[in-house]
FITISE-300237 format. One line per 5 residues: number of its first residue (from 1); for each residue x, y, z of C-alpha. Coordinates in steps of 0.25 Angstrom, whole numbers, plus 2048, in hexadecimal, padded with zeros to 3 digits. Layout:
N
NUM> X Y Z | ...;
This chain:
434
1> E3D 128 A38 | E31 123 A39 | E28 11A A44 | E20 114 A36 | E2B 113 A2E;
6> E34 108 A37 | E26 101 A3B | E24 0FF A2C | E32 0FC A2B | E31 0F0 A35;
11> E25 0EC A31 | E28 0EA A23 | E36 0E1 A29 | E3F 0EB A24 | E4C 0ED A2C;
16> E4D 0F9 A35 | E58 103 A36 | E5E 104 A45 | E5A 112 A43 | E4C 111 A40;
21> E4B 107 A4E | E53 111 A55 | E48 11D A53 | E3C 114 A54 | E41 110 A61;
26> E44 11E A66 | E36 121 A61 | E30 115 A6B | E39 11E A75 | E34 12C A73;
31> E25 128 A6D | E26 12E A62 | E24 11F A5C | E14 11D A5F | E0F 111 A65;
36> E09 10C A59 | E15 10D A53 | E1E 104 A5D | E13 0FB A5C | E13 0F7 A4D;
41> E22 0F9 A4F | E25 0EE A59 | E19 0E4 A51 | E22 0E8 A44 | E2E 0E3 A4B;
46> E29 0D8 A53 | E23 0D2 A44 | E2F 0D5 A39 | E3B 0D7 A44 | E45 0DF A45;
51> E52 0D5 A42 | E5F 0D5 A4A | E64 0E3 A47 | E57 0EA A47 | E54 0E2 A55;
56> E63 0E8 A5B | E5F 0F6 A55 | E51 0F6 A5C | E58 0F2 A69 | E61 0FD A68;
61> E58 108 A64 | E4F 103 A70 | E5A 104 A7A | E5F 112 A73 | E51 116 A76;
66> E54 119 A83 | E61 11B A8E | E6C 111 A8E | E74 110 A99 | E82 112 A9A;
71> E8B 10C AA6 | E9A 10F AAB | E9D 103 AB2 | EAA 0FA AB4 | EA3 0EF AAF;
76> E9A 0E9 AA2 | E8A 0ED AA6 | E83 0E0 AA2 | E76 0DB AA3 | E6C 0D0 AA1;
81> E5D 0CE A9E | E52 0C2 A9E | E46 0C3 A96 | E3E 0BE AA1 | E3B 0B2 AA9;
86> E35 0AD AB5 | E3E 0AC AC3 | E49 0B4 ABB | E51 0BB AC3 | E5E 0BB ABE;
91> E5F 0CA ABD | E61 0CB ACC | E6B 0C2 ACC | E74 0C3 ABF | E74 0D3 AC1;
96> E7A 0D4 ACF | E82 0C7 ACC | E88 0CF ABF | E8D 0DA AC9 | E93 0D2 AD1;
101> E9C 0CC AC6 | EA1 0DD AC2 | E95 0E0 AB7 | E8C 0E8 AB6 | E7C 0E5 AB6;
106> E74 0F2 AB3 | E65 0E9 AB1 | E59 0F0 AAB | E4E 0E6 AAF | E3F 0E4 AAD;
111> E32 0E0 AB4 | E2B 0D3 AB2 | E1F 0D3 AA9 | E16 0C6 AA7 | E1E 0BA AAC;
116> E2B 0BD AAD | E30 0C6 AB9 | E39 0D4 AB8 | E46 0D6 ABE | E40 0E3 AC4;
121> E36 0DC ACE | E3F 0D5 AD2 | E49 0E1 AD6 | E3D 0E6 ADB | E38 0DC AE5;
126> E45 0E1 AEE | E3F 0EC AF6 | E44 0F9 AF5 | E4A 0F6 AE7 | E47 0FE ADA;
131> E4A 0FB ACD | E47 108 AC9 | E56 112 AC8 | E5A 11D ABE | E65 11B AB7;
136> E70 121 AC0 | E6D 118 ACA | E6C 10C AC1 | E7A 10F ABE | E7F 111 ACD;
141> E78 102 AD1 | E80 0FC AC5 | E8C 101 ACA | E8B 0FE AD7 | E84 0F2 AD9;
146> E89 0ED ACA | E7A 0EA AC7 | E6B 0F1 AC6 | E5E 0EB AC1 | E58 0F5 ABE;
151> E4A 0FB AB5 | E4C 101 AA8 | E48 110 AA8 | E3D 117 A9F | E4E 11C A97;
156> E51 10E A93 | E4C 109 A86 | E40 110 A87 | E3B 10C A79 | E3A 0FF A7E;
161> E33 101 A88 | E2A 107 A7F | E2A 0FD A74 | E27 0F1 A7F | E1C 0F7 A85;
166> E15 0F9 A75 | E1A 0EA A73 | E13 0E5 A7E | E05 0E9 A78 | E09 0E7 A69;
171> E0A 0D7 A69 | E19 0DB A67 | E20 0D4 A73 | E27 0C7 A6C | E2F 0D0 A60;
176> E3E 0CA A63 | E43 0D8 A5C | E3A 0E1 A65 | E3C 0D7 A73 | E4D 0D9 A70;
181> E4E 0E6 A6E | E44 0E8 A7C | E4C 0E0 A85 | E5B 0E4 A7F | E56 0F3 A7E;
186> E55 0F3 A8C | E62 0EC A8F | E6B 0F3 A85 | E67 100 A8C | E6F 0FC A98;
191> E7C 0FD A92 | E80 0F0 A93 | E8C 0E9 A90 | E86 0DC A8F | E79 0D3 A92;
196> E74 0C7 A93 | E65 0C3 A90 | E5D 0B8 A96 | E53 0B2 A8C | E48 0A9 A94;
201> E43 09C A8D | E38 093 A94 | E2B 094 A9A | E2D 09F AA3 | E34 0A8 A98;
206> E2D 0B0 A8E | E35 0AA A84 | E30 09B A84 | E36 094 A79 | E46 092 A76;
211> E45 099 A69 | E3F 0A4 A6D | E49 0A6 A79 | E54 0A4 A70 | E4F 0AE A64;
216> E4E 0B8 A6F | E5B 0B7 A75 | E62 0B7 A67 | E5A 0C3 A65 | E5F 0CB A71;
221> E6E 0C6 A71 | E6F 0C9 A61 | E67 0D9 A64 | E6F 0DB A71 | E7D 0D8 A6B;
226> E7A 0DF A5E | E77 0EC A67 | E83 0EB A6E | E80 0E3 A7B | E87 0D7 A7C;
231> E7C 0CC A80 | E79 0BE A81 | E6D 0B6 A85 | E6A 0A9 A8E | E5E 0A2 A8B;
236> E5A 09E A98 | E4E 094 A9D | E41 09A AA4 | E39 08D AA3 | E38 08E AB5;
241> E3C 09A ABC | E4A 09D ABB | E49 0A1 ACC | E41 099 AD4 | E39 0A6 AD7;
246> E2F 0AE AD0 | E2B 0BB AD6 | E33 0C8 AD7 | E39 0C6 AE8 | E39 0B7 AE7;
251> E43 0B8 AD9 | E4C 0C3 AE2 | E4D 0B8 AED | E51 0AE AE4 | E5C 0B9 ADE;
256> E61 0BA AEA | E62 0AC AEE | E6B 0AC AE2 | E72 0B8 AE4 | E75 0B2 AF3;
261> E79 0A6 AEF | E6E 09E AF4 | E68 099 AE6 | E6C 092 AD9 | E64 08F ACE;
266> E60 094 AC1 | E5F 0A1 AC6 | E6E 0A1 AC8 | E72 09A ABE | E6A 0A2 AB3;
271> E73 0AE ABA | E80 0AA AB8 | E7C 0A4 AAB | E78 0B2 AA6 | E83 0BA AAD;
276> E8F 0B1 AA7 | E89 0B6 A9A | E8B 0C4 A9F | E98 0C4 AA6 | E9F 0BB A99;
281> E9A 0C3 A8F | E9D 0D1 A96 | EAC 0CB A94 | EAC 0CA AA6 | EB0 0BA AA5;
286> EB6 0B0 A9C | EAD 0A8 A9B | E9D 0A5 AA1 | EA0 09A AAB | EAA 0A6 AB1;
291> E9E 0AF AAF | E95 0A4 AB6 | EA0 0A2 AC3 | E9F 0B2 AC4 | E93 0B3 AC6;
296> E90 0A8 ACF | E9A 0AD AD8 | E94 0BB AD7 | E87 0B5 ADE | E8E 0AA AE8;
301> E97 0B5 AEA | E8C 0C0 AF0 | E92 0CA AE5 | E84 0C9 ADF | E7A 0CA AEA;
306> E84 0D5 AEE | E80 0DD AE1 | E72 0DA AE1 | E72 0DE AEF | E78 0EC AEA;
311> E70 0EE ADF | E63 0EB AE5 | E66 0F6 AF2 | E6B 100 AE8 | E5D 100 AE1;
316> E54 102 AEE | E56 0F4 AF5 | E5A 0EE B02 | E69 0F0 B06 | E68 0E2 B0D;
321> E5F 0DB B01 | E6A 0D0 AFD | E6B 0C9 B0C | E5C 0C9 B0F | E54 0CA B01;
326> E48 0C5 B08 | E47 0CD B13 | E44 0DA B0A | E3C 0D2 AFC | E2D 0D0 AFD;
331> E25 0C5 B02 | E18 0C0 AFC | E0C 0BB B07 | E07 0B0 B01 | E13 0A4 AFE;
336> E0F 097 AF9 | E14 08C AF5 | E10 083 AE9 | E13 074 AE9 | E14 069 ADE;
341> E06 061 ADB | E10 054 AD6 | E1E 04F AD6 | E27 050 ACD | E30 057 AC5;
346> E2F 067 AC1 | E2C 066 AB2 | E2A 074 AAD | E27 082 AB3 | E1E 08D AAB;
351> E27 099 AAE | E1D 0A3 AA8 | E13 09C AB0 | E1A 09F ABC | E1E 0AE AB9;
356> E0F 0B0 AB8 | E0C 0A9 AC4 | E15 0B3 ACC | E0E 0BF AC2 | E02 0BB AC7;
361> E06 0BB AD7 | E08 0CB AD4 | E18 0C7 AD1 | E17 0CC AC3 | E11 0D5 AB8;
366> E06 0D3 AB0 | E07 0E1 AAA | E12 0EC AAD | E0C 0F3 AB9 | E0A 0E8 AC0;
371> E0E 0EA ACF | E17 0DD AD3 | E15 0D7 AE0 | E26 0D2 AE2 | E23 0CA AED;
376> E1B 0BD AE6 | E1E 0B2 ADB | E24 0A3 ADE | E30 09E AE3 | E37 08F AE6;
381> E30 08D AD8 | E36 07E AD2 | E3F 07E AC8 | E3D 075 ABB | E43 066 ABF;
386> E3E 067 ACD | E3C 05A AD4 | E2F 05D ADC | E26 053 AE2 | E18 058 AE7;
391> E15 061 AF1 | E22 068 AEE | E22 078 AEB | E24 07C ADE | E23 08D AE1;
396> E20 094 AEB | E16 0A0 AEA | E18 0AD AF0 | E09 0B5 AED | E03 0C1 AF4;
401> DF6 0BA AF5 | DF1 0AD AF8 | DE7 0AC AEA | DF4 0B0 AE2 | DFC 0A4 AE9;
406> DF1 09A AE5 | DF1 0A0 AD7 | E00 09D AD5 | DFF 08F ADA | DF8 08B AD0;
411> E00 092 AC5 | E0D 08D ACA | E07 07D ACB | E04 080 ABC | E10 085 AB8;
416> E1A 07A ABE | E19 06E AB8 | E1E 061 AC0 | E20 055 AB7 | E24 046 ABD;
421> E32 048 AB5 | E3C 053 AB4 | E3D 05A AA8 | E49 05E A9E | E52 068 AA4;
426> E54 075 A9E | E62 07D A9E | E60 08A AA4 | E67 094 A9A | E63 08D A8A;
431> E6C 096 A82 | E77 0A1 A82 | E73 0AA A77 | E80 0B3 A73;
């Protein structure tokens, strides 16, 4: 085959064989496929499309590109994935709340660019902790403490890793095809038995309309099960933080609050909503609500903080992390507290706005080397709804400098809008896609 010959295919919106994807993708694996050439690749795809078998075919030569793990375990290996947020930090609970309830949670996870933040700084804010095993160990921490979260080696979907760096710097970024077979490349490799995906709409989402989100998620459920993977798909509110902390330690702190039984909220209910899914579908429960009372019981219970104990000691942390969290997490210097200017009611919340104010206090990346500081962000933000009258807090800052702190006051009084009467309520969870 030829490099030339399927970029003119897809550019004259021919379909392509899954042969012909499955040597183009093991060329972006090997470079024997140029630059130049995954670059007029990815815009051919991102302007005619793949369709819904070429986009399945894609996804699989991506994942085939690369080492698929295979797992002997006594119980289905399931997983989940969000594409991205602000105060989302489901993954810390869901995963150890999943062991608990006898499955499997093997949880390849990422770092946080621009706004959102990455499942692996906030494993990494724990100290001692590394995200970073080979793959015998990976599969003794599943097995033992029933769950890893974990970063993907240079063996996993390595044409991926490849095509997403070219995509970045091609204007190629938004193809649904090409953003698909990315996220499920990864995912698929894991061996799973089944996965649920997360597929943020609002204003701390990258997807911000309903119809983008749900193009998206139909797009991703439709690929995964067509590979073999059954999947389905929440569409889930991002309009405020999903925690009411932003900031690698200060999300682990409010895990643990939930994991210890000292917290409710979206966080929590966002957690059960997404593991019902699992466990119903993996054929563990009759029904969801029986899914729902599982796992609630799994967190009141302990059974989860006791996993996530395991998991984070048998990947460098402290033994005694669950008991006393903040004893061993970072603290920033400089902590400040922002207050409302009027009464009233909590109108509306600029997530993005947020996520880059915590970006900004050195809690995020504006590029991919960027070092993070885990100790800074917000916490006690307000939630939508919020009766506050003036004075009041509406976050608290946690900077390493005083000029940073100022910085971020302003930011966060721009982005929280207080209005004299409270606004619509919007359901957490907008849609099952199956």
């Amino acid at each position: 085959m030829d490099a030339r010959e399927i970029i003119g295919a897809l550019r004259r919106g021919e379909d392509l064989r899954a042969e012909a994807l499955t040597w183009f993708a093991q060329g972006l694996a090997d470079h024997t496929v140029s630059d130049a050439q995954a670059g007029a690749f990815a815009m051919a795809v991102c302007l005619q499309g793949l369709g819904c078998d070429g986009r399945a075919a894609l996804t699989l030569a991506m994942r085939d590109s690369g080492e698929t793990l295979k797992w002997q375990l006594d119980g289905p290996v399931l997983d989940k994935h969000s594409t991205g947020g602000v105060g989302d930090c489901v993954s810390l609970v869901l995963a150890p709340a999943l062991a608990a309830c006898g499955v499997y949670v093997p949880m390849i996870s990422g770092r946080g660019l621009g706004h959102t933040g990455g499942t692996l700084d906030k494993m990494e804010s724990i100290p001692g902790l590394s995200t970073t095993v080979d793959g015998a160990r990976f599969h003794q921490i599943v097995a033992s403490a029933g769950c890893a979260i974990v970063s993907a080696s240079a063996d996993i979907a390595p044409a991926d890793k490849r095509l997403y760096a070219i995509r970045d710097v091609t204007a190629t970024v938004e193809s649904l095809d090409l953003i698909t077979a990315s996220i499920l490349s990864k995912k698929l490799a894991a061996g799973l038995d089944g996965l649920v995906l997360d597929v943020k709409v609002g204003s701390g989402a990258f997807m911000k309309s309903e119809a983008e989100a749900r193009a998206l998620a139909g797009a991703l459920v439709e690929t995964a099960n067509l590979a073999g993977c059954p999947t389905r798909a929440l569409i889930t509110d991002m309009n405020a933080p999903l925690a009411p902390a932003l900031g690698n330690a200060l999300e682990v702190i409010e895990v643990m609050k939930v994991l210890r039984g000292a917290a409710r909220g979206p966080l929590y209910e966002l957690t059960l909503a997404l593991g019902a899914q699992l466990l119903f579908s993996a054929g563990q429960v009759a029904s969801e609500d029986a899914a729902r009372e599982k796992l609630s019981n799994a967190i009141t219970s302990g059974a989860a903080a006791e996993r996530f104990g395991k998991m984070i000691a048998a990947m460098g942390g402290p033994l005694g992390f669950i008991d006393t969290p903040e004893r061993y997490l970072p603290e920033a210097p400089v902590i400040r507290e922002v207050t409302a200017q009027s009464a009233g009611y909590i109108s509306a919340i600029d997530g993005e706005a947020l996520g880059l104010v915590v970006v900004a206090l050195g809690g995020g990346r504006q590029v991919e080397s960027d070092l993070v500081d885990p100790a800074v962000g917000l916490s006690e933000v307000v939630r939508i709804g919020m009766r506050i009258a003036k004075g009041q807090p509406l976050a608290r800052i946690h900077a390493a400098r005083e000029g940073q702190a100022d910085r971020a006051a302003a930011a966060i009084h721009e982005s929280i809008m207080i209005a004299p009467e409270a606004p619509k309520t919007t359901p957490l969870v907008h849609a099952v896609i199956s």
